[in-house]
TORMAR-309656 format. One record per residue (C-alpha): residue in three letters; z, y, x. Coordinates in steps of 0.5 Angstrom, whole numbers, always signed. Example, Ala and Ser with C-alpha at 12.3 -4.5 7.8 and 13.67 -1.06 7.14 Angstrom:
// TORMAR-309656
site rest = ALA	pz = +16	py = -9	px = +25
site rest = SER	pz = +14	py = -2	px = +27
// end
This chain:
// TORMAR-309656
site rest = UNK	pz = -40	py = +45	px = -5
site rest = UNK	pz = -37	py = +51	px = -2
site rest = UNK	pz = -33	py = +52	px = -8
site rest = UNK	pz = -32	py = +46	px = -10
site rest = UNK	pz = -28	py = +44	px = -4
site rest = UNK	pz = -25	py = +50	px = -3
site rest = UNK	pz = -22	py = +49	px = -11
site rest = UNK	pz = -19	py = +42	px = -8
site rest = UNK	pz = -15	py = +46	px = -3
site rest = UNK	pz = -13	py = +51	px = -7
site rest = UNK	pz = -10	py = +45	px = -12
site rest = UNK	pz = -7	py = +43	px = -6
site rest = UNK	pz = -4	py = +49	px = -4
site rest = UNK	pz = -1	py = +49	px = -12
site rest = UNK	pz = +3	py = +42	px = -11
site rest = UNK	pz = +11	py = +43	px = -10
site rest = UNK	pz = +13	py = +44	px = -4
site rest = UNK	pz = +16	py = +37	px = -5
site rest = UNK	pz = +10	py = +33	px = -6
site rest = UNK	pz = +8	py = +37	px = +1
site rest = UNK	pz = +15	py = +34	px = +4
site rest = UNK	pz = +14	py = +27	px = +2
site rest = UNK	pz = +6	py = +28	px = +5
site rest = UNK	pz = +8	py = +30	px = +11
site rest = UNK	pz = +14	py = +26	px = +11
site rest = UNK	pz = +10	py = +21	px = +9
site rest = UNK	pz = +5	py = +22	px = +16
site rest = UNK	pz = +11	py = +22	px = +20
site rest = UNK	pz = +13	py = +15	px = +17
site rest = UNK	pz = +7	py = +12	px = +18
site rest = UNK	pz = +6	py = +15	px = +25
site rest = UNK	pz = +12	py = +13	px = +28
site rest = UNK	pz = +10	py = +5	px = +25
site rest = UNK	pz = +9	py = +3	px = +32
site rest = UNK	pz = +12	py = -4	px = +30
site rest = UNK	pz = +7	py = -8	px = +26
site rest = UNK	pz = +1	py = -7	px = +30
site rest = UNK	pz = +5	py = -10	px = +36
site rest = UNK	pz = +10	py = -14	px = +33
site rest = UNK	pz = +5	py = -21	px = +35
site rest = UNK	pz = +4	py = -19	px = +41
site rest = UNK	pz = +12	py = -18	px = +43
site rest = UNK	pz = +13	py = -24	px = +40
site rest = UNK	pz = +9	py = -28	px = +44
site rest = UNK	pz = +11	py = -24	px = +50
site rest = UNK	pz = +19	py = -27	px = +48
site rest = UNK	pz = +15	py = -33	px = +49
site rest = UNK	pz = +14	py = -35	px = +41
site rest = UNK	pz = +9	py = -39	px = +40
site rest = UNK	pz = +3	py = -38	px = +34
site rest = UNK	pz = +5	py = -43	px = +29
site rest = UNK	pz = +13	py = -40	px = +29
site rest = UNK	pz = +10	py = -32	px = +29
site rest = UNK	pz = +6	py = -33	px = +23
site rest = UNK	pz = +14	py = -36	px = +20
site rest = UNK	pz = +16	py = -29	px = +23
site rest = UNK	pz = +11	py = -25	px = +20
site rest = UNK	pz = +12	py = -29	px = +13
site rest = UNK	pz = +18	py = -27	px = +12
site rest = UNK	pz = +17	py = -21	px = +13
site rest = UNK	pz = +13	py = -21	px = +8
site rest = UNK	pz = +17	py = -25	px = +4
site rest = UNK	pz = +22	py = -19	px = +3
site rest = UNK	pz = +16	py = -14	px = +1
site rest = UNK	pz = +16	py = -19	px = -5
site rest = UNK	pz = +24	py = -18	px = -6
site rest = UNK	pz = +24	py = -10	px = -5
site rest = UNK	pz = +20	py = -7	px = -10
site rest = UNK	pz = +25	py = -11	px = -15
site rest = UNK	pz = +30	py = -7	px = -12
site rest = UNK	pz = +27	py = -1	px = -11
site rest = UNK	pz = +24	py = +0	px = -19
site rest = UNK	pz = +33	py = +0	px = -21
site rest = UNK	pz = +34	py = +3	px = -16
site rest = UNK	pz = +29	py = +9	px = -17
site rest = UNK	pz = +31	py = +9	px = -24
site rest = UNK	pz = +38	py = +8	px = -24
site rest = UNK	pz = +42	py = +13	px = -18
site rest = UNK	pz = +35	py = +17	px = -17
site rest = UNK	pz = +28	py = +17	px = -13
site rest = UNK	pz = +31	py = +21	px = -7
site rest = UNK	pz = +38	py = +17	px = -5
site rest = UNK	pz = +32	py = +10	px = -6
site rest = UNK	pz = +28	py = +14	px = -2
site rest = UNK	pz = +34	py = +16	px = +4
site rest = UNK	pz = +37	py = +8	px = +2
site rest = UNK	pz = +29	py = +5	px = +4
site rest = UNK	pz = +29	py = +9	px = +10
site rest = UNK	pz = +35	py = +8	px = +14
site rest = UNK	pz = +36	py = +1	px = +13
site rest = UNK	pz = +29	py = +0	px = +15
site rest = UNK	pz = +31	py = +4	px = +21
site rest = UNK	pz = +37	py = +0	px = +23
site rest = UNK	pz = +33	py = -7	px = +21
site rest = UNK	pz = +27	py = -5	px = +26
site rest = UNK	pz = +32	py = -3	px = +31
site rest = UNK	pz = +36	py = -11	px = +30
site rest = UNK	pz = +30	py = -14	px = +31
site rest = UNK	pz = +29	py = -12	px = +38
site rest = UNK	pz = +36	py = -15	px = +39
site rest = UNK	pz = +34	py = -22	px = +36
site rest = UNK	pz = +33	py = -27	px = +41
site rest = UNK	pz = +32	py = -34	px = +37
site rest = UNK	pz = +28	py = -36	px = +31
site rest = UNK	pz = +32	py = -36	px = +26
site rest = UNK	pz = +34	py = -29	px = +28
site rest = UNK	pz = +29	py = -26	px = +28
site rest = UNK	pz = +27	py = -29	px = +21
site rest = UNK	pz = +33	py = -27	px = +18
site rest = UNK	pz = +32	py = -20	px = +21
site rest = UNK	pz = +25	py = -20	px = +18
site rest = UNK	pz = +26	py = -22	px = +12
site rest = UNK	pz = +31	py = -15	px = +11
site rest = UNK	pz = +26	py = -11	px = +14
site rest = UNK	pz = +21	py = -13	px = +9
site rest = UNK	pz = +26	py = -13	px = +4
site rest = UNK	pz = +28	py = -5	px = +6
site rest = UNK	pz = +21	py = -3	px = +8
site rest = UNK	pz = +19	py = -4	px = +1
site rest = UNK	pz = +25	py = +0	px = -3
site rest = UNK	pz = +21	py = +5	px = -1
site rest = UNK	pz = +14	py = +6	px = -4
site rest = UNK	pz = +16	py = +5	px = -12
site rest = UNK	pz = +22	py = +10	px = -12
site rest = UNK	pz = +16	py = +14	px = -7
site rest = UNK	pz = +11	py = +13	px = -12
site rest = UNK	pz = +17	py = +15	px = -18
site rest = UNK	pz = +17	py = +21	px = -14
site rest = UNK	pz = +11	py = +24	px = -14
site rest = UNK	pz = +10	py = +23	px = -22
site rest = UNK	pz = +15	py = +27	px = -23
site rest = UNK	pz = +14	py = +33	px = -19
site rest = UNK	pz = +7	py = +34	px = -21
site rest = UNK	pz = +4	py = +35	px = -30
site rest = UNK	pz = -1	py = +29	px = -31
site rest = UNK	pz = -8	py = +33	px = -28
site rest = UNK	pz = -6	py = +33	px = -22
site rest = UNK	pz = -3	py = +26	px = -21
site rest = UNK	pz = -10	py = +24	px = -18
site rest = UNK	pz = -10	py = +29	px = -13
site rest = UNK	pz = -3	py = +29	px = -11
site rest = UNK	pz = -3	py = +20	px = -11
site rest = UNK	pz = -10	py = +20	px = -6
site rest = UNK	pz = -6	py = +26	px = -1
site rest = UNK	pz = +0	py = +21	px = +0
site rest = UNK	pz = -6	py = +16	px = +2
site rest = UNK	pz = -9	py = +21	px = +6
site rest = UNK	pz = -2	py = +22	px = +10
site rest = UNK	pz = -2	py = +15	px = +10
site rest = UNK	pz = -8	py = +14	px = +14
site rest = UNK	pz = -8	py = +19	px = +19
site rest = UNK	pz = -1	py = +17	px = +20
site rest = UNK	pz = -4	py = +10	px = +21
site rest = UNK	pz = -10	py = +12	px = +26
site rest = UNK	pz = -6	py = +15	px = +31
site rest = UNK	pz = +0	py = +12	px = +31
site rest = UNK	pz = -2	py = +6	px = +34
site rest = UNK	pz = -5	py = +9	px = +40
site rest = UNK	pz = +1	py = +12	px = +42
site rest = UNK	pz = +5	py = +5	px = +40
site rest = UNK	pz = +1	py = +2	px = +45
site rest = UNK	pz = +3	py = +7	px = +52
site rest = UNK	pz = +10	py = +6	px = +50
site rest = UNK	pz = +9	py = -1	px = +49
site rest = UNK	pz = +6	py = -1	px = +56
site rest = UNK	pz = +11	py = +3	px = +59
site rest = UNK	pz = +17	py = -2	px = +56
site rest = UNK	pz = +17	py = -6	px = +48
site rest = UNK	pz = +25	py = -3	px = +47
site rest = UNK	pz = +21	py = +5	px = +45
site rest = UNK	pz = +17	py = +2	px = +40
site rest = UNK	pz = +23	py = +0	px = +36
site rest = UNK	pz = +27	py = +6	px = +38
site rest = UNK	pz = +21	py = +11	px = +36
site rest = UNK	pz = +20	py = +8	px = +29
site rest = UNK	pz = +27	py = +8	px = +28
site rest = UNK	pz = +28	py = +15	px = +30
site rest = UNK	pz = +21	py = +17	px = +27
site rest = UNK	pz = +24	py = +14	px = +20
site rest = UNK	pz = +31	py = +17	px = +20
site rest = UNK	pz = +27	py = +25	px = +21
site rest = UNK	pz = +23	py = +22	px = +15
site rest = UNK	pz = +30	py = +20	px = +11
site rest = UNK	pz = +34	py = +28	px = +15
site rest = UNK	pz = +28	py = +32	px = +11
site rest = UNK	pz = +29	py = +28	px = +4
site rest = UNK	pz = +36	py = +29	px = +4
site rest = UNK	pz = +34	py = +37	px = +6
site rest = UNK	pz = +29	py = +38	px = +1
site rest = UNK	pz = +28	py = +32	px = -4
site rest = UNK	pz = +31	py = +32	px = -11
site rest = UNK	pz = +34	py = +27	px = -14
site rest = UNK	pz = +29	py = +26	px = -19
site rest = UNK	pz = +29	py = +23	px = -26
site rest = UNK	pz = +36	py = +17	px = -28
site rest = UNK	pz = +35	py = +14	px = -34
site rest = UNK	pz = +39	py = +7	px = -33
site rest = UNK	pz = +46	py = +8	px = -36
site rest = UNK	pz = +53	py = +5	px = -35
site rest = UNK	pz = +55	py = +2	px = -28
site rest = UNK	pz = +49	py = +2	px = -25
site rest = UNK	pz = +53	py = -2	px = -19
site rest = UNK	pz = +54	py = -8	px = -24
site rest = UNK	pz = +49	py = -13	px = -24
site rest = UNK	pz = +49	py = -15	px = -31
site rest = UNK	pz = +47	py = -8	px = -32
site rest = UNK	pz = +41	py = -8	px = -27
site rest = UNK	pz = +39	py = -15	px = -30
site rest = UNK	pz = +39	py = -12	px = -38
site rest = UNK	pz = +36	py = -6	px = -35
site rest = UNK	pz = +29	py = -10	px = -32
site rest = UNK	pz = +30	py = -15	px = -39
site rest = UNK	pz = +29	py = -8	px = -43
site rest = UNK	pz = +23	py = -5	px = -38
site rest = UNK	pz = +19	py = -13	px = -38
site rest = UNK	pz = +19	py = -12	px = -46
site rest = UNK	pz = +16	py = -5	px = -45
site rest = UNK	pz = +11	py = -8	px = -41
site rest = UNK	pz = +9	py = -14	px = -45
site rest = UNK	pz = +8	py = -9	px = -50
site rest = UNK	pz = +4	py = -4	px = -46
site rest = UNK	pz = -3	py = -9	px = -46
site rest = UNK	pz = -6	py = -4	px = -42
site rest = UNK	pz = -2	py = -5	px = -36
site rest = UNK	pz = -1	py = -12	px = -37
site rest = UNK	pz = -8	py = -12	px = -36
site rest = UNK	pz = -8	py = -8	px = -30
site rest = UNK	pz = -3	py = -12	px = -26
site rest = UNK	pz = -7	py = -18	px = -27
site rest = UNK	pz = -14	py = -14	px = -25
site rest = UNK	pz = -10	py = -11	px = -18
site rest = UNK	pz = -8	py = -17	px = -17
site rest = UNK	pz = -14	py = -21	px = -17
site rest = UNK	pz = -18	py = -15	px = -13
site rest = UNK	pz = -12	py = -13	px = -7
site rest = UNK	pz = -13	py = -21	px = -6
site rest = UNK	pz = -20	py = -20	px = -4
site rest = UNK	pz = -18	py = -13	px = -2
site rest = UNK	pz = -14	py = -16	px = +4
site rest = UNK	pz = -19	py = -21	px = +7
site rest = UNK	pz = -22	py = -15	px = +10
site rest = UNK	pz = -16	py = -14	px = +14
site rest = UNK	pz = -15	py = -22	px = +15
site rest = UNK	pz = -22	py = -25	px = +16
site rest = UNK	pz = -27	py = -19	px = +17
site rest = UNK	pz = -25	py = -19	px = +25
site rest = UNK	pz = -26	py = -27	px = +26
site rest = UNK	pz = -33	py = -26	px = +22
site rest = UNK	pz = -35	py = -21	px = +26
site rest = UNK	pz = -33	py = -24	px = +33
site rest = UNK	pz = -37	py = -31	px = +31
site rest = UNK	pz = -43	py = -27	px = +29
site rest = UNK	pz = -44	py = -24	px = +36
site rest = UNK	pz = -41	py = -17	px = +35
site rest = UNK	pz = -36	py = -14	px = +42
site rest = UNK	pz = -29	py = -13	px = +40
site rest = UNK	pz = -32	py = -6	px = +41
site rest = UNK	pz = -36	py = -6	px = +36
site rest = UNK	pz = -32	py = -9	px = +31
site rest = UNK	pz = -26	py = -4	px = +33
site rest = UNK	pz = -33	py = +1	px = +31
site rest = UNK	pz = -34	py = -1	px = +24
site rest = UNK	pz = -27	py = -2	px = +21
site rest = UNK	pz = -26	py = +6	px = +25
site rest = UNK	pz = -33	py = +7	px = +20
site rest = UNK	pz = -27	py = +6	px = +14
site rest = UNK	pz = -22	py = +10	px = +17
site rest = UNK	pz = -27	py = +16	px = +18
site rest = UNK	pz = -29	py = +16	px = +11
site rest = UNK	pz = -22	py = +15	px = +8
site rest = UNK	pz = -20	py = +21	px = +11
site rest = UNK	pz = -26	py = +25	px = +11
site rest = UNK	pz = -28	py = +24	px = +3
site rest = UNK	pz = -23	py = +20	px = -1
site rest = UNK	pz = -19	py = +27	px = -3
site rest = UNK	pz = -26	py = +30	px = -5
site rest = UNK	pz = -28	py = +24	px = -8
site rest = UNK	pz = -23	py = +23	px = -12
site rest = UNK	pz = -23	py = +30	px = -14
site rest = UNK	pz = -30	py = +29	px = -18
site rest = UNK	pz = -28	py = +22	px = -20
site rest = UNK	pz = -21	py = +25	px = -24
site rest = UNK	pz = -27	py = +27	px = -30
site rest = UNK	pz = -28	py = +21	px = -32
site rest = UNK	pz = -25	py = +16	px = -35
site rest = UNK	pz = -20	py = +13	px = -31
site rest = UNK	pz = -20	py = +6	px = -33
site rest = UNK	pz = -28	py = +6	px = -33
site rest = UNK	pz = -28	py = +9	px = -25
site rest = UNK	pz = -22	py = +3	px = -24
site rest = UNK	pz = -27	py = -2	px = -26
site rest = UNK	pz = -33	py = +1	px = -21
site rest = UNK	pz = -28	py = +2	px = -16
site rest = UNK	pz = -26	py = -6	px = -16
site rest = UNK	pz = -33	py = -8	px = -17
site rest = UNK	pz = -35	py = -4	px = -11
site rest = UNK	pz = -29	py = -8	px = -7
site rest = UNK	pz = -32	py = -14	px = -10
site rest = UNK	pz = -40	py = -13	px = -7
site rest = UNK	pz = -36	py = -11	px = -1
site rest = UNK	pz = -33	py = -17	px = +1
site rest = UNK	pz = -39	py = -21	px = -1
site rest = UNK	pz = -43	py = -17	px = +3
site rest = UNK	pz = -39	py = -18	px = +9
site rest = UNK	pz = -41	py = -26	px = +8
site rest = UNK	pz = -49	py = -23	px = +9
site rest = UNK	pz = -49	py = -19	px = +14
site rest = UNK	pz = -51	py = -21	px = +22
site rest = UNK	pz = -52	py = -15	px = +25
site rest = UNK	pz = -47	py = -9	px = +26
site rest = UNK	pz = -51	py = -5	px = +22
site rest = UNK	pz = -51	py = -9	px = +16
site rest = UNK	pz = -43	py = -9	px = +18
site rest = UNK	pz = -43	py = -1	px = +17
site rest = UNK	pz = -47	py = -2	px = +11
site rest = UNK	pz = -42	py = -7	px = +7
site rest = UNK	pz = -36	py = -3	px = +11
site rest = UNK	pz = -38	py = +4	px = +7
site rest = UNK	pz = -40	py = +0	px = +0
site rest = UNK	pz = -32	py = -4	px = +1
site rest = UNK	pz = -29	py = +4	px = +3
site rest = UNK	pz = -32	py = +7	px = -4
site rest = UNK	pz = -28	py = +1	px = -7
site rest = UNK	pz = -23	py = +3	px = -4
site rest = UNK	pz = -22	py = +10	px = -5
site rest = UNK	pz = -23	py = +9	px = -11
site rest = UNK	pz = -18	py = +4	px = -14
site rest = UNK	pz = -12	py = +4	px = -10
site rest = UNK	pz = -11	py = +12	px = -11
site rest = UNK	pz = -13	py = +11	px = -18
site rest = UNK	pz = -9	py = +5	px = -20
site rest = UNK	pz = -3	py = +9	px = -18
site rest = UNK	pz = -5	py = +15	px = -22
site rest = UNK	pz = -7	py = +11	px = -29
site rest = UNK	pz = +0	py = +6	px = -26
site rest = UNK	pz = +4	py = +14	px = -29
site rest = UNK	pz = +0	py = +15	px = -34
site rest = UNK	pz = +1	py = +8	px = -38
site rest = UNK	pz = +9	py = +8	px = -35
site rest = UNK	pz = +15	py = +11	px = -40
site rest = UNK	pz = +20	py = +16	px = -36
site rest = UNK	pz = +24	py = +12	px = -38
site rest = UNK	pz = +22	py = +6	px = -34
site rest = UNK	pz = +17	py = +10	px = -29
site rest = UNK	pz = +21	py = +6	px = -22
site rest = UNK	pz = +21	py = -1	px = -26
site rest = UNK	pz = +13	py = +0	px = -27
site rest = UNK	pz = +11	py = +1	px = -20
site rest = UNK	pz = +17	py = -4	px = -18
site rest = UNK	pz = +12	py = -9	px = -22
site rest = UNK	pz = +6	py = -5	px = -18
site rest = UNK	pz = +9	py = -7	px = -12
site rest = UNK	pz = +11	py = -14	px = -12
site rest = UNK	pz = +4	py = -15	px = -14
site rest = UNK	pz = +2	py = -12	px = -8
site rest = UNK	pz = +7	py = -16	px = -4
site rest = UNK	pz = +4	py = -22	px = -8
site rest = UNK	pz = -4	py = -20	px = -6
site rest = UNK	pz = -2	py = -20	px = +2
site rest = UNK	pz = +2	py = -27	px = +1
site rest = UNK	pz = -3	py = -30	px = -2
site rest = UNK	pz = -9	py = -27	px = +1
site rest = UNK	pz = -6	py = -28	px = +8
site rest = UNK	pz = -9	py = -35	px = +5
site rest = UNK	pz = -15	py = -33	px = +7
site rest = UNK	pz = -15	py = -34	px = +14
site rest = UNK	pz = -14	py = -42	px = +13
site rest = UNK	pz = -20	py = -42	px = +7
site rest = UNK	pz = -24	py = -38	px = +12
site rest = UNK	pz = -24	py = -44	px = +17
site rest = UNK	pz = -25	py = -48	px = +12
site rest = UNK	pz = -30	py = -45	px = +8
site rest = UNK	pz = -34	py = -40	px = +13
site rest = UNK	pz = -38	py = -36	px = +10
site rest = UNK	pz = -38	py = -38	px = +3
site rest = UNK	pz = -31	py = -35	px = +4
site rest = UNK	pz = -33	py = -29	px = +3
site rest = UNK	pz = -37	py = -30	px = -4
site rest = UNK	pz = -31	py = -33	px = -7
site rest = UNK	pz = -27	py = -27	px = -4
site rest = UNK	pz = -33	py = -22	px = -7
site rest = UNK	pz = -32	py = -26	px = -14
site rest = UNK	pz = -25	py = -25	px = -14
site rest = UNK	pz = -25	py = -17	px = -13
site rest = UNK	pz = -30	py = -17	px = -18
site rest = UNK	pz = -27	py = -23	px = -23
site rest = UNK	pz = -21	py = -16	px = -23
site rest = UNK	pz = -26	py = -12	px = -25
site rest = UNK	pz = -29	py = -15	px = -31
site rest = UNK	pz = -21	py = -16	px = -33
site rest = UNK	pz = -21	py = -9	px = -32
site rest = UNK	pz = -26	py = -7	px = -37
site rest = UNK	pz = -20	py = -11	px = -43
site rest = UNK	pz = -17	py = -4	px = -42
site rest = UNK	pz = -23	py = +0	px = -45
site rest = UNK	pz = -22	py = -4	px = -52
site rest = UNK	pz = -16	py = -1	px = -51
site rest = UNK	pz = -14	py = +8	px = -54
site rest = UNK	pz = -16	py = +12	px = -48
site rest = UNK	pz = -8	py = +15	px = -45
site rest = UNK	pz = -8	py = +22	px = -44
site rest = UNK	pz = -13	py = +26	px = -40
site rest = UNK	pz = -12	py = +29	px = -34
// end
């Protein structure tokens, strides 16, 4: 066990130093995001009311879905870097602008651009990072980008919170200011990575041939047809436990403290077994450790519909939390491997309007679960597992490179 992880350090310590800045700023980024834990509660504060935050929050999301559209171009077009710095500037100025908004169409307006600006950033980021790494360390590199993300998540709200305490205007300022540091050092240290679009790549006939070449590339590649169809169908299940699971819990008698206690069991074991465990699981076949990754997000889900106690809470938490770490790191790995360098920012464009699609359509949730109570659940289990069944088309399929 000593030397196991004492090779995964030493692998780590290996990658470019590149990978160790977009980590790092990857952490201080997701840190200073003191605005969307909050975001509700300042609205309310505005004196807005529910029905017209829920309009806020859609077109922030909204926006997600346009971003990575962008963003895949923009990746393959002017480079990783300058959509990485273009991502994180605007997203600062947004979140800025939407402290200053005053009425609701403003702030749906503001909102949208944000979702828009925010969701430039993860498909040149993931574009990036394939670059910069040869294809056996991928897995690893994809799961430390999602530890620093984590960790920046799980002590970035309480600081939020005392500055959210003390006057809303420092929550805005600092994530503006924590993301401007992250877009300084990918100016000093980021390279531009690959551009594979020729021509005037301002022209939007030129973007528009470009995407047209890149969606006859994936319809061929059934491969990723078929995982863009599967993560789809898992992440809808996937984000129900961020939607719903606080509703269930509360209803079955559980404190605000214990549930607060059970979704900390899945920060814990993110951050303390997710790199090792993807360390071991990069032996295997990729695909077969997707299908069981999004099995296991399925059972999860479904086992939330079965739990009373908080102990029974815990035990569907950790089945759902080794989904988890299995399929969301992985996916992004076997999402490199089946991408051409030519169209590399396109494809994880295509990744990350399926995720933007998975959290508009699952924001459903909510609604379906007052309807349905619990068996909302079991339909939500049986969509993550749905997604690894399509999964398994894949394995008809030649096997991609190995690690």
């Amino acid at each position: 066990m000593i030397a196991f992880v004492t090779r995964m350090f030493t692998e780590i310590r290996a990658l470019p130093r590149e990978v160790h800045v977009l980590v790092g700023g990857q952490f201080i980024n997701r840190f200073g995001g003191f605005v969307l834990p909050f975001l509700a509660l300042y609205l309310t504060g505005k004196g807005i009311g529910m029905g017209h935050v829920a309009i806020v929050l859609g077109s922030m999301a909204t926006g997600g879905l346009f971003g990575p559209i962008v963003s895949g171009y923009l990746a393959d077009a002017i480079g990783r870097r300058n959509t990485i710095v273009v991502a994180l500037v605007s997203s600062a100025l947004s979140i800025v602008g939407l402290y200053y908004c005053q009425t609701l169409p403003q702030f749906m307006v503001v909102a949208f651009v944000h979702g828009f600006c925010s969701f430039l950033y993860h498909p040149a980021a993931s574009a990036l990072l394939t670059d910069l790494v040869r294809p056996d360390q991928r897995v690893l590199a994809f799961a430390l980008m999602r530890l620093a993300v984590n960790a920046g998540f799980a002590a970035g709200p309480a600081v939020a919170g005392i500055l959210f305490s003390r006057a809303p205007a420092l929550i805005f300022y600092g994530d503006a200011i924590t993301t401007l540091i992250f877009a300084g050092l990918a100016m000093l240290w980021l390279p531009h990575g690959l551009r594979t679009v020729t021509g005037k790549v301002t022209s939007p006939s030129v973007m528009w041939q470009s995407w047209r070449e890149a969606l006859g590339n994936m319809r061929r590649n059934r491969p990723f047809v078929i995982l863009v169809i599967s993560s789809l169908l898992m992440e809808i299940a996937f984000v129900q436990t961020f939607n719903v699971l606080a509703l269930t819990a509360t209803g079955r008698g559980l404190t605000p403290e214990q549930y607060g206690v059970v979704m900390a069991l899945n920060g814990a074991l993110i951050m303390f077994l997710e790199l090792p465990l993807n360390q071991w699981a990069r032996r295997f076949d990729l695909r077969r450790v997707l299908v069981f990754g999004f099995a296991l997000v399925g059972v999860g889900c479904a086992s939330f519909g079965i739990m009373r106690t908080q102990t029974g809470f815990f035990v569907a938490m950790v089945i759902f939390t080794v989904g988890e770490m299995l399929a969301l790191p992985i996916s992004q790995s076997y999402t490199s491997t089946l991408a051409p360098e030519a169209y590399r920012g396109r494809y994880f464009g295509i990744r990350g309007i399926v995720w933007a699609m998975a959290a508009s359509i699952g924001s459903v949730g909510v609604w379906c679960y007052g309807q349905m109570g619990d068996a909302w659940w079991y339909v939500a289990g049986a969509i993550g597992v749905l997604g690894a069944l399509v999964m398994l088309g894949t394995l008809r399929e030649p096997a991609p490179p190995s690690d």
